[in-house]
N, CA, C and O atoms as a GROMACS GRO file, in nm:
protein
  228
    1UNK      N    1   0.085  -0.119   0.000
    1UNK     CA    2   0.000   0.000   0.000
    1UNK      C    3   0.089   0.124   0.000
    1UNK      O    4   0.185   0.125   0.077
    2UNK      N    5   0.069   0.211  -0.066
    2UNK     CA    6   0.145   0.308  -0.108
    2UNK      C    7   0.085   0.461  -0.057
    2UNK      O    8  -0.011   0.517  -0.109
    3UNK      N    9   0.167   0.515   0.058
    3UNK     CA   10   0.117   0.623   0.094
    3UNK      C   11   0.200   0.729   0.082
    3UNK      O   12   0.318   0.726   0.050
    4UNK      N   13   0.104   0.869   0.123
    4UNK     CA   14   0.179   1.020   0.149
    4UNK      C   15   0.245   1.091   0.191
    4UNK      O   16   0.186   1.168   0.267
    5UNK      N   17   0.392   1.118   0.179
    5UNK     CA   18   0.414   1.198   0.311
    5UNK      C   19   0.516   1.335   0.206
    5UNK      O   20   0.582   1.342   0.103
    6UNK      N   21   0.462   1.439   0.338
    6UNK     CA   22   0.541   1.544   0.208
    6UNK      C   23   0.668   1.646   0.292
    6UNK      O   24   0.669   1.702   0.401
    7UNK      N   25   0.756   1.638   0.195
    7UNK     CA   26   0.919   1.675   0.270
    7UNK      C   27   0.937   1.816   0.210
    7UNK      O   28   0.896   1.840   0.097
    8UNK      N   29   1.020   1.940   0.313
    8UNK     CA   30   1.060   2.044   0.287
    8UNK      C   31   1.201   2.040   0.250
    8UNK      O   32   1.291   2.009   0.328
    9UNK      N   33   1.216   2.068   0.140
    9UNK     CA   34   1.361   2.081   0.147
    9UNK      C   35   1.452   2.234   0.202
    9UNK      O   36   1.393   2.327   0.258
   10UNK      N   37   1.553   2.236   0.183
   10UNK     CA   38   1.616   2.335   0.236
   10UNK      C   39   1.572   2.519   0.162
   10UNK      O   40   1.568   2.632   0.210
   11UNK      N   41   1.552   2.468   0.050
   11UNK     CA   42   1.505   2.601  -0.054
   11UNK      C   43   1.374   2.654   0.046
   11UNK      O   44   1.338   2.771   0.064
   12UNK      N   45   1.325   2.552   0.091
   12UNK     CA   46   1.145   2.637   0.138
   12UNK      C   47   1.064   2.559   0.014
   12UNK      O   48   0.954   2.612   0.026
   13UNK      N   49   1.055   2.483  -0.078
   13UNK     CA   50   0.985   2.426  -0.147
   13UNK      C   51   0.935   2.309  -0.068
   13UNK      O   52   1.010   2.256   0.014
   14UNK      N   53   0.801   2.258  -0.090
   14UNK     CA   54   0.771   2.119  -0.016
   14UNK      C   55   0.747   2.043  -0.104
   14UNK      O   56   0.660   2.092  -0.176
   15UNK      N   57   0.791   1.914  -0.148
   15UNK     CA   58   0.690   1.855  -0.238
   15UNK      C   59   0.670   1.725  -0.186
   15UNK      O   60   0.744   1.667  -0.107
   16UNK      N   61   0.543   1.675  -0.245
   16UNK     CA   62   0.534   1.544  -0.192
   16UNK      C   63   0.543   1.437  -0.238
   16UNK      O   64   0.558   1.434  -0.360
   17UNK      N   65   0.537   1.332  -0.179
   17UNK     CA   66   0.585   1.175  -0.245
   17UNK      C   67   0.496   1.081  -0.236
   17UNK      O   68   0.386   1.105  -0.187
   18UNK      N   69   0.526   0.973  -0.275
   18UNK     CA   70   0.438   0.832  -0.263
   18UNK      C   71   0.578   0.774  -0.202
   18UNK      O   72   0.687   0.774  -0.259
   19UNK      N   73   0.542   0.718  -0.047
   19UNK     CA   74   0.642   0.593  -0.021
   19UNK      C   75   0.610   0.494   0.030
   19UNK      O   76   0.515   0.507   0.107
   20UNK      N   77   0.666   0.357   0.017
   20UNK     CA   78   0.585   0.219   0.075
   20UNK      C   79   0.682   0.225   0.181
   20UNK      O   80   0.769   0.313   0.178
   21UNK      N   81   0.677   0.131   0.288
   21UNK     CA   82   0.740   0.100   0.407
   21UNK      C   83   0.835  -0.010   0.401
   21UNK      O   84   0.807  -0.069   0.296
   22UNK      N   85   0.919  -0.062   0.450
   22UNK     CA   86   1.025  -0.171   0.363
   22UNK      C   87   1.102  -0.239   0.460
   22UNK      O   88   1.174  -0.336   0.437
   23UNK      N   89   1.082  -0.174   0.592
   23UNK     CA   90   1.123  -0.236   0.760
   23UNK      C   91   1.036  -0.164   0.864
   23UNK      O   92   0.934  -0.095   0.868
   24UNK      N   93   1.132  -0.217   0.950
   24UNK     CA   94   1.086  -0.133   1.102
   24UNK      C   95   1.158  -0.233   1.195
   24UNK      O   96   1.162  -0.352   1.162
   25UNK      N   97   1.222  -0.184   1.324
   25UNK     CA   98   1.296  -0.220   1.396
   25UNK      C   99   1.236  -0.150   1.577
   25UNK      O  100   1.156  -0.063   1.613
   26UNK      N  101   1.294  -0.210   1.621
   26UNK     CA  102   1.290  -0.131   1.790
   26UNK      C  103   1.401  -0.203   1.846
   26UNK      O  104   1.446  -0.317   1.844
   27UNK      N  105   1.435  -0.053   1.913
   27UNK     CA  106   1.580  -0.053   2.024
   27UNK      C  107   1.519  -0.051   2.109
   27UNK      O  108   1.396  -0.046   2.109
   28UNK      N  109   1.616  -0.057   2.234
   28UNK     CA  110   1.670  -0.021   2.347
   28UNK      C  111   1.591  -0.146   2.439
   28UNK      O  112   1.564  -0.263   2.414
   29UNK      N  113   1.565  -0.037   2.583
   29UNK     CA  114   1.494  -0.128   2.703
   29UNK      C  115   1.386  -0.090   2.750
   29UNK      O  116   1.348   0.021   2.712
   30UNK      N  117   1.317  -0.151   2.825
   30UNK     CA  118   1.178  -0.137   2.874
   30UNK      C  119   1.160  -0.006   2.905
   30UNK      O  120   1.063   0.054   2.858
   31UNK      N  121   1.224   0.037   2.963
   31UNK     CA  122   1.236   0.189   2.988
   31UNK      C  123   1.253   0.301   2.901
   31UNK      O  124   1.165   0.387   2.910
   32UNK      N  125   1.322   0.317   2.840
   32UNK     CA  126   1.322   0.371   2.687
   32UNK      C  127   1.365   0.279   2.583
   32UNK      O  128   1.448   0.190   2.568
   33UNK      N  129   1.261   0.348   2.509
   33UNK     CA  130   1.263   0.255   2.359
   33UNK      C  131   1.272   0.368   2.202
   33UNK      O  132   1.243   0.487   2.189
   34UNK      N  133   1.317   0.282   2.116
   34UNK     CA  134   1.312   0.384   2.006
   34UNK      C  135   1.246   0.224   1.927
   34UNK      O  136   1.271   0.108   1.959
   35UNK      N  137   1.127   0.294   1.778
   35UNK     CA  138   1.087   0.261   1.723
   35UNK      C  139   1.170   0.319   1.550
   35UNK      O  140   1.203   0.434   1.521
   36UNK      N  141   1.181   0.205   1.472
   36UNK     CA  142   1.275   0.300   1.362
   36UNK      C  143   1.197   0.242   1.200
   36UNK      O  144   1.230   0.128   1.170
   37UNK      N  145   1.125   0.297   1.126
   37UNK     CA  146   1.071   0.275   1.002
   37UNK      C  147   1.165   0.304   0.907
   37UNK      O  148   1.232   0.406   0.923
   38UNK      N  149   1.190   0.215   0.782
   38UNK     CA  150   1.239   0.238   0.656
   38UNK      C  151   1.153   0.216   0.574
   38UNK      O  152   1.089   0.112   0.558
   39UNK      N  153   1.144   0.365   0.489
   39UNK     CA  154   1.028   0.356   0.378
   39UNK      C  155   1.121   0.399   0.260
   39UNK      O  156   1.236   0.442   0.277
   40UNK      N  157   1.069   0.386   0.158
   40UNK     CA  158   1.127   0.434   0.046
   40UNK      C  159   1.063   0.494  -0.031
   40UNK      O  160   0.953   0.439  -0.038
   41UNK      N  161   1.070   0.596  -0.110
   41UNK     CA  162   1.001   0.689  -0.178
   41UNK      C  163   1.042   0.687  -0.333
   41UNK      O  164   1.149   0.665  -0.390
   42UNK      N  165   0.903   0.722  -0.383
   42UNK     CA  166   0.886   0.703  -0.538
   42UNK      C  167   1.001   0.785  -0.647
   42UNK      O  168   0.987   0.810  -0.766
   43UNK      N  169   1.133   0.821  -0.541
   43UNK     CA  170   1.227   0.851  -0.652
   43UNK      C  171   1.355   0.793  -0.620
   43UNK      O  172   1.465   0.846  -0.633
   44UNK      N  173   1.326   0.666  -0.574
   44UNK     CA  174   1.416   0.633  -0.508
   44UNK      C  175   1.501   0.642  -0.392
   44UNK      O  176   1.598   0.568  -0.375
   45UNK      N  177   1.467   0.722  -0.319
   45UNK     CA  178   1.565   0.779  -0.197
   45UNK      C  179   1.493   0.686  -0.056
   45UNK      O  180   1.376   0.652  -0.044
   46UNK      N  181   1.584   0.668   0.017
   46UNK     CA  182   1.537   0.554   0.112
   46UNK      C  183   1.538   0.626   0.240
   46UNK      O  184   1.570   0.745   0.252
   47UNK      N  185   1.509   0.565   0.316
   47UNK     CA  186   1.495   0.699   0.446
   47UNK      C  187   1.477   0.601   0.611
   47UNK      O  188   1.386   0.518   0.605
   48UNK      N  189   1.551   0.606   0.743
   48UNK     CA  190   1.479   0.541   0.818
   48UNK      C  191   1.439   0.650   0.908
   48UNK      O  192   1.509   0.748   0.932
   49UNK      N  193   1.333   0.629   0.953
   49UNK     CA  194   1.238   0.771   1.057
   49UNK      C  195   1.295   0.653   1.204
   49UNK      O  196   1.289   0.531   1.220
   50UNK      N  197   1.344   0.760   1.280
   50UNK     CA  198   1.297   0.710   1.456
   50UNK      C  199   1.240   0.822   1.536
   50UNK      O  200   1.259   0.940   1.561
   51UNK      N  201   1.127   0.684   1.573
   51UNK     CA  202   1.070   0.741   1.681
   51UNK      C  203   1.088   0.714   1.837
   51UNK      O  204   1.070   0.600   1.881
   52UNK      N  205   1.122   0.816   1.917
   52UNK     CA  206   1.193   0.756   2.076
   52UNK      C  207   1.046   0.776   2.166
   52UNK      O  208   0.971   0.873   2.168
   53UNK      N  209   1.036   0.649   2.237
   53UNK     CA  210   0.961   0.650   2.322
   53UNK      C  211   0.992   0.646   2.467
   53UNK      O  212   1.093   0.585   2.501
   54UNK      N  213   0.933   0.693   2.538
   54UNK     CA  214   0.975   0.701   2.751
   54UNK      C  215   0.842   0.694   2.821
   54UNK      O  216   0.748   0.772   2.834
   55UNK      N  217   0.863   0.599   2.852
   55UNK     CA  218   0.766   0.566   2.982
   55UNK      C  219   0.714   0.679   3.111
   55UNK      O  220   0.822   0.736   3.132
   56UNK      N  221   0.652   0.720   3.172
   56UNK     CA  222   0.560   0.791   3.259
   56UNK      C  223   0.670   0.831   3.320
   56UNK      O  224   0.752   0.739   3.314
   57UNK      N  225   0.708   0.914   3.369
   57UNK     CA  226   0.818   0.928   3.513
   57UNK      C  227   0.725   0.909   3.633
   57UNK      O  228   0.769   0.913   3.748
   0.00000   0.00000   0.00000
């Protein structure tokens, strides 16, 4: 399934893409965790996003 996401580049132009998803991983420990996606986008450029997660203090 092929979705949206749209990137600014440095100029101030945004444009957007079609990218499918192609992994996903998770670090660390119960206590903090990071979540990490690799998608790839319809011009080829590959990308992994993390997301860090922390538990309640």
């Amino acid at each position: 399934m092929q979705k949206k996401i749209t990137i600014k580049e440095i100029s101030g132009n945004t444009v957007q893409h079609t990218f499918i998803q192609t992994g996903m991983g998770h670090q660390g420990s119960t206590e903090r965790t990071i979540d990490n996606y690799t998608i790839l986008l319809n011009n080829g450029a590959k990308y992994q996003i993390y997301f860090p997660k922390m538990t309640k203090l």
